[in-house]
N, C-alpha and C positions, 0 to 999 in steps of 0.2 A: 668495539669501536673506540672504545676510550683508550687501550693500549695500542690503537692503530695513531693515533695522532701523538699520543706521547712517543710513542718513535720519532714522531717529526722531529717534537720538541728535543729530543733528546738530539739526535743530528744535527740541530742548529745550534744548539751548546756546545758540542763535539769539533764541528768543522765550521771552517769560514766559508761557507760559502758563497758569500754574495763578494766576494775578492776573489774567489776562480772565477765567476762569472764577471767581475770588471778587469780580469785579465784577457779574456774574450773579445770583450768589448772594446777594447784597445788595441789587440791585434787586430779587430774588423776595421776598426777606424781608420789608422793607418795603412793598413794594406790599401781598403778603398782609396785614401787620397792619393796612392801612389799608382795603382793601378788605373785611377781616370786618368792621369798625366799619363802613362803608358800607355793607355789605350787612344788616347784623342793623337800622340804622336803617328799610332800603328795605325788610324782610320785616316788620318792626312797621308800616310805614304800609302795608302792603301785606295786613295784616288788621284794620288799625283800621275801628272801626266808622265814621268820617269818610270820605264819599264822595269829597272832594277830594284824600284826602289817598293814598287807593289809586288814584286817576287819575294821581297824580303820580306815586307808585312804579311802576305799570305801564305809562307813558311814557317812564321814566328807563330801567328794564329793556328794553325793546323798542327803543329807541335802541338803544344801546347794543350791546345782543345784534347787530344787527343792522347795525351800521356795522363796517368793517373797520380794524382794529387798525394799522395802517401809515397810515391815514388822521387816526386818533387824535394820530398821532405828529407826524404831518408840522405836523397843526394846532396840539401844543404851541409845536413851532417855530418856524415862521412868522405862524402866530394870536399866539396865548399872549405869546412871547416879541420877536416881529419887531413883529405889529400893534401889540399892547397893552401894549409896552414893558414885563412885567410879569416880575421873575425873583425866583431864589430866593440868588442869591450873586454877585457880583462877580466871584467865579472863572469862566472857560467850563466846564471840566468839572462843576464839582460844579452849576452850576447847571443843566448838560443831566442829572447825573445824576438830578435833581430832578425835570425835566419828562418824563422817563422812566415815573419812579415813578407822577407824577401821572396819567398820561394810562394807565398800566397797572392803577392803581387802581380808577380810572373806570370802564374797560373789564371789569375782576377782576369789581367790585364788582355788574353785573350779573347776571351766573353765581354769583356766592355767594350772593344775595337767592333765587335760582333753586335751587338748590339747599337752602337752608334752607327755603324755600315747600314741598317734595316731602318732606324731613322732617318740617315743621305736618301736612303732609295723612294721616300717620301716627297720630297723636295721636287719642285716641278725642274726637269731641265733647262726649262726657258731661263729659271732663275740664275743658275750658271753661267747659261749664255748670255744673260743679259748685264751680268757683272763685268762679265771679258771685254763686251762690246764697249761699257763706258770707260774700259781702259783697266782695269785691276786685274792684279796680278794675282797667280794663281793662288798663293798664299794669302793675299787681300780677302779673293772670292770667297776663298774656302772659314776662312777667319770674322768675317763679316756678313757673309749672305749664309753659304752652306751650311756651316754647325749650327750658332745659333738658331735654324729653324729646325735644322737633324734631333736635336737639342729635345725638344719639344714634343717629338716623334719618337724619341727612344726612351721616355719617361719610364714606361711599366718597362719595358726588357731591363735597361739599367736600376729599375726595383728588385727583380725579380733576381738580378745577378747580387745584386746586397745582402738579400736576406741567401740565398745559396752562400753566399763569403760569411755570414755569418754564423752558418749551421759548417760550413766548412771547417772553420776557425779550431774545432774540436782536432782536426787533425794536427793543432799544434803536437800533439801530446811524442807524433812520429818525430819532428824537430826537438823533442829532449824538453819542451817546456814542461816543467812537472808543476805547474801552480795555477793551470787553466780547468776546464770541468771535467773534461774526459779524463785527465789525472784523477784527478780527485775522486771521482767517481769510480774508476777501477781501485780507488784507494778503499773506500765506503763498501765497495761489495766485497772485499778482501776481506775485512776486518767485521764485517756486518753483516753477512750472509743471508738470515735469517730479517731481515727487513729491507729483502728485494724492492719489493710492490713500495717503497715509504721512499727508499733512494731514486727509483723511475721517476717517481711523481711529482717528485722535487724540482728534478732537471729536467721534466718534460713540461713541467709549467716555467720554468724560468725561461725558457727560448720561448713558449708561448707570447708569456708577458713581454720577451725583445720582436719579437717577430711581428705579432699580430700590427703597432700601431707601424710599423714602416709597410705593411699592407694596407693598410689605410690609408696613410698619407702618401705614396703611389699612385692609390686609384682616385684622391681628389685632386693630384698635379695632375694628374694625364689626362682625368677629363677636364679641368679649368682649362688647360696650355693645350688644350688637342687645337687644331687648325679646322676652324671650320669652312666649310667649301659651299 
């Protein structure tokens, strides 16, 4: 037991890693902020009264949802960044940290539209109707009566998509970030073989400790803000 923990010890002398882990922590951040503005844009065309314009959103969605997030990556990559000559910084790091974000966003952003859609379908119809009638317009309705209570309705699903973007976040590693945990950690059992069980336990307790309190504070927004009837 005594040489099971001085492995740890030894590990956390060796590697940084509580800095692969707030590199994590900053691709989740960001993508999330970018992917609720994406996704609240996709859930308003996604009730506009514009037929084209809910075709769009529920193509972008269904893409999306449905293509696999390492393929996402690959294609910032090699698409994005190899084909289309196209970056975000001079630097390699900060610019894969970039296409990271990008391509998590994308991907976030369908599941948040998703999510806030199950929230709208909470929303009593009258309430729409009854925006329209005192004259507001549909952007007014949707902006003032619809989200904010959709809002409130999509607490746990828009949780539930967080901590997923944040266990996602690992997949930086297909986007070329080499200083997040899944680096790091194919780095640790490269060179460390022999203290499998010491490197699991590390990074299985580090997403605990991120994960566990946004499950918590989840379940006591959704039940404070639930709507009661």
């Amino acid at each position: 037991m005594r040489d099971f923990f001085t492995g740890f010890v030894q590990l956390f002398q060796e590697y940084n890693i509580p800095a692969a882990f707030w590199v994590n922590i900053q691709i989740t951040l960001w993508s999330a902020l970018f992917s609720m503005v994406v996704g609240v844009i996709l859930v308003m065309m996604r009730i506009s009264p514009i037929s084209s314009l809910r075709g769009l959103s529920a193509a972008y969605t269904e893409f999306f949802k449905n293509m696999p997030l390492t393929i996402i990556m690959v294609f910032m990559v090699l698409g994005f960044f190899g084909q289309l000559k196209l970056k975000f910084s001079d630097d390699f790091t900060v610019n894969f940290f970039w296409l990271a974000v990008v391509g998590l966003s994308a991907y976030t952003a369908a599941f948040v539209s998703e999510s806030l859609r199950s929230g709208i379908n909470t929303v009593p119809l009258g309430q729409a109707e009854a925006s329209r009638a005192l004259g507001l317009t549909f952007m007014q309705s949707a902006s003032s009566v619809i989200l904010p209570q959709a809002l409130r309705g999509s607490v746990a699903p828009l949780g539930n998509t967080l901590i997923a973007l944040l266990k996602n976040s690992t997949v930086a590693a297909a986007a070329s970030v080499t200083t997040e945990t899944s680096s790091l950690m194919s780095e640790m059992l490269e060179f460390h073989p022999s203290r499998i069980l010491q490197i699991f336990l590390v990074f299985a307790v580090g997403y605990l400790i991120l994960i566990i309190p946004i499950g918590l504070v989840t379940t006591y927004l959704s039940n404070r803000l639930a709507v009661r009837r």
